[in-house]
C-alpha positions in Angstrom: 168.9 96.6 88.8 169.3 95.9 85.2 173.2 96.2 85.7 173.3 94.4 88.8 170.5 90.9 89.2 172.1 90.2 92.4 171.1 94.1 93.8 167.3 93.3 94.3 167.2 89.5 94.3 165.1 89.2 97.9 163.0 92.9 97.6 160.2 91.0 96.1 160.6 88.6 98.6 160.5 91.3 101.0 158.0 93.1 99.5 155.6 89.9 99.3 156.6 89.3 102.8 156.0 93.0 104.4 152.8 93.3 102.7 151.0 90.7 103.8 152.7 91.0 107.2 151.1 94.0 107.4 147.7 93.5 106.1 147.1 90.3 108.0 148.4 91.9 111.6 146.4 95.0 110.9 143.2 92.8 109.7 143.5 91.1 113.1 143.4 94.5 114.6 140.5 95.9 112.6 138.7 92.5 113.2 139.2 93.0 116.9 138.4 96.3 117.0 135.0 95.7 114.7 133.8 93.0 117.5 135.0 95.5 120.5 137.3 93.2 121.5 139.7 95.1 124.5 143.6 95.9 123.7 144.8 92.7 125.6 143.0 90.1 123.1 144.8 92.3 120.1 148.1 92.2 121.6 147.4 88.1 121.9 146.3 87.4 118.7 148.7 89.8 116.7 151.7 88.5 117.9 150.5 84.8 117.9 149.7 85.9 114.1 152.6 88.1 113.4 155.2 84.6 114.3 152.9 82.0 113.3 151.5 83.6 109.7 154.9 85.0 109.3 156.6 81.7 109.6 154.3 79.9 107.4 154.5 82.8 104.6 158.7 82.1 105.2 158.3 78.5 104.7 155.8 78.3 102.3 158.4 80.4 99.9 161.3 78.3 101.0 159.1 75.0 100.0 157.8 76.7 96.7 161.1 77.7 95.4 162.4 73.8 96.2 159.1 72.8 94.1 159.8 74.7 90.8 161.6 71.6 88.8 164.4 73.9 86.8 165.3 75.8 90.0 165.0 73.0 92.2 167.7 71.0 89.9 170.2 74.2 89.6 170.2 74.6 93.5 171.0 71.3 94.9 171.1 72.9 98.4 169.1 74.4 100.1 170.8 77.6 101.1 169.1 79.8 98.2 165.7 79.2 98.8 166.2 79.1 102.7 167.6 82.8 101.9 164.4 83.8 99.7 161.9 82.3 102.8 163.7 84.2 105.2 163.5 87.3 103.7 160.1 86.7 103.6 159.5 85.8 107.4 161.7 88.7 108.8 160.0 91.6 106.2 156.7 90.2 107.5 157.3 90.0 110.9 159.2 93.6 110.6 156.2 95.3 108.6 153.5 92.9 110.5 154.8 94.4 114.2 154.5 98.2 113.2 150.5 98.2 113.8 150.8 96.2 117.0 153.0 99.3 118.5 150.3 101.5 119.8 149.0 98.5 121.9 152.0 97.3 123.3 152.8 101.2 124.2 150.0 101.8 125.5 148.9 98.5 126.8 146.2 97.8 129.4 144.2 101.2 128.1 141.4 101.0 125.3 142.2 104.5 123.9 143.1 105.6 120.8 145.3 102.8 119.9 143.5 101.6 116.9 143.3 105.5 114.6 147.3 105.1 115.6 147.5 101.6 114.6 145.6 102.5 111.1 147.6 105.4 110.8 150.9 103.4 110.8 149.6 100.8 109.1 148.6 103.1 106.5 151.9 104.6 106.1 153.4 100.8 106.2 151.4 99.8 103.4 152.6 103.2 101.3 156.0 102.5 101.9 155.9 99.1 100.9 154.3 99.9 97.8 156.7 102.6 97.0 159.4 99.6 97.7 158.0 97.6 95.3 158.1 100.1 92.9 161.7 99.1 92.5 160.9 95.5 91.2 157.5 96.3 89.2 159.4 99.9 87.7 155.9 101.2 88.3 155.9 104.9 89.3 156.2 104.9 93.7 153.4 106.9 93.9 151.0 104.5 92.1 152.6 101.3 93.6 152.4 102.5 96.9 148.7 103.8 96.6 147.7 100.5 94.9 149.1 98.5 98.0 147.6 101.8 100.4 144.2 100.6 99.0 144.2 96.7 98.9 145.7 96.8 102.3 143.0 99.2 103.2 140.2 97.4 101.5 141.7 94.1 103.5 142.0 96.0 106.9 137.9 97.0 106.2 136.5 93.9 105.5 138.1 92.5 108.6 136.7 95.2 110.8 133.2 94.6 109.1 133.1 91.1 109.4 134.4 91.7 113.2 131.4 93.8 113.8 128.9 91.4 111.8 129.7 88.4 113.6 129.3 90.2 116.7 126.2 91.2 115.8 124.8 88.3 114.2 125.6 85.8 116.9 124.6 88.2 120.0 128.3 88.1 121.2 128.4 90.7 124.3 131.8 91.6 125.5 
């Protein structure tokens, strides 16, 4: 990339973008999951996530990029920064969709769709990281566990607080 700015100027973009894509569908998953929630509530509020979320992630990156003074003065338009927030909104909704398959596959059953859902997500989150091994020049392996373990961390908590909050407040399903 050294050679070549222009090569890998949305990745990080991307990789922001598919990241968080993925650990915010998959969180809503685990969450669901964690309160015994059935498949058709996880199908509702992923993909109410997956455009929503992903849409503000997009715009929130177009609307920073036209906030940072220097930039904002050497891009008088607005095509660049549209660019960079769109990159962002299709690697999320892209990377944010993979743990939503098994439920949409297999919709209207409560079977194993969740272990598949982790499992992809899982392999989403890896491959991300290796990904943005290419900006950070970390070794893949290490990128993509480091983002394998936050977005597993993330995906944990949200099944914990699913079940606590079940729990706590007597919710029966």
């Amino acid at each position: 990339m050294a050679g070549n700015p222009e090569k890998g100027k949305f990745l990080g973009d991307m990789v922001y973008g598919a990241t968080d894509g993925t650990v915010t569908t998959f969180a809503i998953v685990a969450a669901a999951v964690g309160a015994s929630l059935p498949a058709a509530v996880v199908i509702i509020l992923g993909l109410a996530n997956l455009v929503a979320d992903g849409f503000s992630m997009g715009a929130s990156n177009f609307l920073g990029r036209r906030s940072e003074g220097a930039l904002a003065r050497l891009e008088k338009n607005l095509v660049i920064p549209f660019q960079h927030g769109l990159a962002t909104f299709i690697a999320f909704t892209i990377a944010g969709f993979i743990p939503l398959i098994p439920y949409l596959v297999q919709a209207g059953q409560n079977g194993n769709q969740f272990v598949v859902s982790a499992i992809l997500a899982g392999v989403t989150f890896f491959g991300v990281g290796t990904a943005r091994a290419l900006v950070t020049a970390e070794r893949f392996w290490v990128s993509g566990l480091e983002i394998f373990l936050v977005g597993g961390a993330a995906s944990m908590v949200a099944y914990g607080i699913g079940r606590l909050v079940k729990t706590i407040f007597g919710i029966v399903i």
